[in-house]
C-alpha positions in Angstrom: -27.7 -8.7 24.7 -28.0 -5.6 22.2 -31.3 -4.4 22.0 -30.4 -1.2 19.7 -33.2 -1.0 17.5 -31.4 1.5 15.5 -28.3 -0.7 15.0 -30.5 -3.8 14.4 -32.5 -1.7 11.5 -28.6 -0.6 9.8 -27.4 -4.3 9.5 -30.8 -5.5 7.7 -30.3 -2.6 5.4 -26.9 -3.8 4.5 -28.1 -6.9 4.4 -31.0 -6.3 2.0 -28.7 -4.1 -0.3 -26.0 -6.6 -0.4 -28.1 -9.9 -1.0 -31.0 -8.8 -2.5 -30.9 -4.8 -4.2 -27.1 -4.8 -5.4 -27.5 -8.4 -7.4 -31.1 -7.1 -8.2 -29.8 -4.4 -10.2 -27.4 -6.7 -12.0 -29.5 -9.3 -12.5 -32.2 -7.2 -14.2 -29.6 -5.1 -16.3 -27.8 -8.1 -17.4 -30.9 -9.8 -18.2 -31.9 -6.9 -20.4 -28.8 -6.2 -22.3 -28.1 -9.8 -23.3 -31.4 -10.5 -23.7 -31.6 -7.6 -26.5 -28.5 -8.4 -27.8 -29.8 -12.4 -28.9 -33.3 -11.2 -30.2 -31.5 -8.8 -32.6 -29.0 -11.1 -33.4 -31.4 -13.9 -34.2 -33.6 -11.6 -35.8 -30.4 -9.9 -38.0 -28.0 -13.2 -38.4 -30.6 -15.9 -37.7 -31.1 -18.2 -34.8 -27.4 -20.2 -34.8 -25.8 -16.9 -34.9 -26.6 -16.8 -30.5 -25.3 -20.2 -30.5 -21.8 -19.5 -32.8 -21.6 -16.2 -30.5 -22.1 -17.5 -27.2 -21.5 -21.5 -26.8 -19.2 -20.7 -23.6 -21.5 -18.9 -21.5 -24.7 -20.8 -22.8 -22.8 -24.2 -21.5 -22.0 -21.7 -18.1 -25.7 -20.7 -17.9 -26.8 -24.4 -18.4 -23.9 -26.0 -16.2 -24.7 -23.7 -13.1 -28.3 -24.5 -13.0 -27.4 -27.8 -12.8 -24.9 -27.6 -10.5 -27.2 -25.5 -8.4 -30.3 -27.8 -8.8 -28.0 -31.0 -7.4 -26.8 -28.9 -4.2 -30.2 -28.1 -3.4 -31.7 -32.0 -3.8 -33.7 -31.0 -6.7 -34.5 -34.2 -9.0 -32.8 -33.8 -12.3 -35.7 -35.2 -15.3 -33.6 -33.8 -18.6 -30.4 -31.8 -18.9 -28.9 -30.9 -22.5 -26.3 -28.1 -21.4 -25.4 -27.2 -25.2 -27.7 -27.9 -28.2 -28.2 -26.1 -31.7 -31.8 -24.6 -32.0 -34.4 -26.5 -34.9 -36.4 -23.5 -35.5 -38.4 -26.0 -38.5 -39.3 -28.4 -35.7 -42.2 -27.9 -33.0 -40.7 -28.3 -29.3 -42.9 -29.9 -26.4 -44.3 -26.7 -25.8 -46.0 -26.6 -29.6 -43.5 -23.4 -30.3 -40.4 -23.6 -32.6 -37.4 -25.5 -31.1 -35.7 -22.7 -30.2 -34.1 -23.8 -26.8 -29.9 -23.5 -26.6 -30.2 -25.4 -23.7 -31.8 -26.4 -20.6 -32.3 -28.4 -17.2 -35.7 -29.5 -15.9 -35.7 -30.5 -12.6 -38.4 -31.3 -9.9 -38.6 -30.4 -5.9 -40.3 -31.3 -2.8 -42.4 -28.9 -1.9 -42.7 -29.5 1.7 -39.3 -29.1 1.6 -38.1 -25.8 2.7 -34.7 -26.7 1.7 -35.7 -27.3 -1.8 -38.0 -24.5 -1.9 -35.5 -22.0 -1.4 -32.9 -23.8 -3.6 -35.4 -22.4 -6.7 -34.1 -18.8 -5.5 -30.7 -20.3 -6.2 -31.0 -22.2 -9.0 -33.1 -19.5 -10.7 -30.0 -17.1 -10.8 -27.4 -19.4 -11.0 -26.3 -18.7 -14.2 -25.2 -14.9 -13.3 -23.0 -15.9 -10.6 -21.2 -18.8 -12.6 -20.6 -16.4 -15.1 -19.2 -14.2 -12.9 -17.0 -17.1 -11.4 -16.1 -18.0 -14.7 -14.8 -14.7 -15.7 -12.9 -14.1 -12.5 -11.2 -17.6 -12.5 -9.9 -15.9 -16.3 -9.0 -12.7 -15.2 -6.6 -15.0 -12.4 -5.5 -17.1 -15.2 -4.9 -14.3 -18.3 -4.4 -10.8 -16.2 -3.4 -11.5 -12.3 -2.7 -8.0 -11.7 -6.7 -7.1 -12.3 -7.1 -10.4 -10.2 -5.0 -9.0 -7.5 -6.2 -5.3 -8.0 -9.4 -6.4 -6.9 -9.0 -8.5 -3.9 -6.3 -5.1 -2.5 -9.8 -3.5 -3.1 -12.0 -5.8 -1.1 -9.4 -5.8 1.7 -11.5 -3.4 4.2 -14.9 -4.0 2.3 -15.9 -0.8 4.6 -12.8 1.3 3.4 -12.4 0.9 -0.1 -9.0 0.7 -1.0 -9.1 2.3 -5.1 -5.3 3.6 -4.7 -4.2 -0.5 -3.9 -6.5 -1.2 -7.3 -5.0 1.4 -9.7 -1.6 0.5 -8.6 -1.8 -3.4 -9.0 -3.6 -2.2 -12.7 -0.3 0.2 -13.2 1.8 -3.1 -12.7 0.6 -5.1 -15.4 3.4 -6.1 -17.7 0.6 -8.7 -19.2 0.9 -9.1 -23.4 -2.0 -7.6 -24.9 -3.1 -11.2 -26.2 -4.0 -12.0 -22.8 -6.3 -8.8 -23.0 -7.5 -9.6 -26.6 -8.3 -13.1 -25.7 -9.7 -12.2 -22.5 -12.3 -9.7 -24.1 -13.0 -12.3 -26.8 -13.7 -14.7 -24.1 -15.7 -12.5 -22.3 -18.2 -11.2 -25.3 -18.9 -15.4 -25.5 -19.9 -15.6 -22.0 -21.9 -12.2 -21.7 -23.9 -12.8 -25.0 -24.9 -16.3 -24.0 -24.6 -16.8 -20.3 -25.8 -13.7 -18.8 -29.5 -13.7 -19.6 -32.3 -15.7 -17.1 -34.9 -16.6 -19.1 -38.7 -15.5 -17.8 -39.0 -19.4 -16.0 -35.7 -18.6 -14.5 -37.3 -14.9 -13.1 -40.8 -17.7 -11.8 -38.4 -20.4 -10.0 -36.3 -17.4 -8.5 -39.8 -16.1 -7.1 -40.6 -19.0 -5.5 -38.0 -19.4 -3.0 -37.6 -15.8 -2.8 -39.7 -15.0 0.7 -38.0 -18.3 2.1 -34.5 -16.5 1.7 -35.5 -13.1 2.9 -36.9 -14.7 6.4 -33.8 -16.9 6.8 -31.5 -13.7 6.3 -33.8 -11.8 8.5 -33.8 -14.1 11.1 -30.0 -14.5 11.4 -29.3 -10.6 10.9 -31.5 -10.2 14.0 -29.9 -12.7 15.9 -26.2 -11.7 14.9 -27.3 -8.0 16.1 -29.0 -9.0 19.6 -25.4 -10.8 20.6 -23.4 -8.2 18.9 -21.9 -10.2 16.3 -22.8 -9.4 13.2 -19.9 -7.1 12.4 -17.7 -10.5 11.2 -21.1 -11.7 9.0 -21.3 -8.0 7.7 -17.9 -8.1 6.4 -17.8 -11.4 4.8 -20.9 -10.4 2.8 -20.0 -7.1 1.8 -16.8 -8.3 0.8 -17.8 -11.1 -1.2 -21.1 -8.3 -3.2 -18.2 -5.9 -4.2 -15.9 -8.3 -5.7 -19.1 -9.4 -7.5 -20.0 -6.2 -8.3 -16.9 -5.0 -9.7 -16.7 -8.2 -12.0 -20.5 -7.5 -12.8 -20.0 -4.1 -13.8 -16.7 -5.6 -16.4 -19.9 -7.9 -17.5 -22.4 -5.2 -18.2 -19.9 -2.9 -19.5 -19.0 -5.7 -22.3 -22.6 -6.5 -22.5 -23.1 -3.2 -23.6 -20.4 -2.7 -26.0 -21.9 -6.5 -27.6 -25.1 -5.1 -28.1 -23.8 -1.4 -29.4 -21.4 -4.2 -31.8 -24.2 -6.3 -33.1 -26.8 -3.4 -34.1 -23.7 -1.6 -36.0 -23.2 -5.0 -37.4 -26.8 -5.0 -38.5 -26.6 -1.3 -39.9 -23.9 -2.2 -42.1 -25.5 -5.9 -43.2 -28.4 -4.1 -44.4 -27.0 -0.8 -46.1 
C-alpha cells in the first residue's frame, strides 16, 4: 500500500483540474458568450431571430438533458426539445413565453444516484455539443478528427508536431470547412448556454460528485493504481478542451458578428 501523502495530494489535483476547474472555465465562458450573443440578438432582430440562428444546438441542448435526465432515473413530467418563443402569451411562470425549449423532470431525493445525476444533467448540454461537433469534424474534416486524437496519444506528452502534420494533410474541399463553420455558429449560438436553473440543478449534485471522485482518487493512490484512471481522464479533458476552445473561439467571432450586424442595422 502507498501511503505517499505527497503523491496522493498530486493525483486529486489532477483530478480536480480535470473534472471540475478545466470544464469550469468552459462552462462559465461558454455560458457567457452565448448567453450575450442571444440577448443582443433578441434585443437587435427580435426573439425568433435565436431560434432561426440556432435550432441545431437548441434541439442538442434540449436532447442532452434529456438523454442525461433518463440515464440518471430522473422522472421525465414535460419535454418540448424545439419550440418557437410567444413573447404575446404569459408562460406558467406569469413571464412572457419565451422558452426555446425545455425538459422538466423530477428525482428521488433519497436517492444518491439521482442526486448526483442533477450535476450531470445540469451541464449536459455543453458536452453534447461538444460531441456533436466532434462527430462533424469526423464526418466533414477527418484530418482535424485524426489531428486530435495523434495529440491525445500520451495525454502527459503532448504530441503538437503529430497535430499540425495531420492539419498539413488535409486535401478536404473548402465546402466541408464552410459548412462545418456554418454548422458550428448554429450549435454555439443555441446549444452552448446553461440557463441559471441549469447552474441550481448542477449545484445540487455537485458535493455528491466531488466526494465520489475523492474517494476513488484516494483509493486508486493507496494501491498505486491510479496512473491508468489518470490517463483516461486527462485524455478524454484535452480532447474536450481542444473542441471547447474551436467552440468558444466561434462563439466569439458569433457575438463580435451579431453586434457588427447590429451596428450596421441601425446606422
Amino acid at each position: 500500500m502507498n501511503t505517499d501523502l505527497s503523491l496522493i495530494f498530486k493525483n486529486l489535483g489532477i483530478v480536480g483540474l480535470d473534472l471540475l476547474v478545466i470544464p469550469f472555465v468552459f462552462v462559465t465562458l461558454l455560458t457567457y458568450l452565448n448567453r450575450d450573443t442571444k440577448k443582443i440578438l433578441a434585443n437587435g432582430f427580435g426573439v425568433n431571430s435565436e431560434f432561426y440562428l440556432g435550432f441545431i444546438g437548441i434541439f442538442c441542448h434540449e436532447l442532452s438533458h434529456l438523454i442525461t435526465a433518463i440515464l440518471f432515473g430522473h422522472r421525465i413530467d414535460r419535454i418540448s426539445l424545439l419550440r418557437r418563443p410567444h413573447p404575446d402569451r404569459v408562460g406558467a411562470d406569469g413571464q412572457p413565453d419565451l422558452a426555446l425549449g425545455y425538459v422538466n423532470h423530477t428525482w428521488n431525493q433519497r436517492n444518491w444516484y439521482q442526486v448526483i445525476g442533477n450535476l450531470f444533467i445540469g451541464i449536459a448540454p455543453i458536452f453534447g455539443c461538444a460531441l456533436l461537433l466532434l462527430a462533424l469534424t469526423a464526418g466533414l474534416i477527418p484530418s482535424l478528427f485524426n489531428g486530435m486524437l495523434t495529440l491525445i496519444a500520451n495525454p502527459f506528452n503532448l504530441d503538437w508536431n503529430g497535430f499540425f502534420r495531420a492539419l498539413g494533410n488535409d486535401n478536404h474541399p473548402w465546402i466541408r470547412w464552410g459548412i462545418m463553420l456554418l454548422l458550428s455558429l448554429n450549435i454555439s449560438i443555441g446549444g452552448f448556454d446553461l440557463s441559471t436553473a441549469d447552474f441550481a440543478n448542477s449545484r445540487i449534485g455537485l458535493i455528491g460528485f466531488i466526494v465520489i471522485n475523492v474517494v476513488i482518487t484516494v483509493l486508486l493512490s493507496l494501491f498505486n493504481l491510479a496512473s491508468g484512471f489518470l490517463t483516461v481522464i486527462t485524455a478524454g479533458i484535452i480532447l474536450l478542451a481542444v473542441i471547447l476552445s474551436y467552440s468558444l473561439l466561434v462563439s466569439l467571432v458569433t457575438n463580435l458578428l451579431v453586434r457588427l450586424a447590429l451596428q450596421i442595422k441601425y446606422h
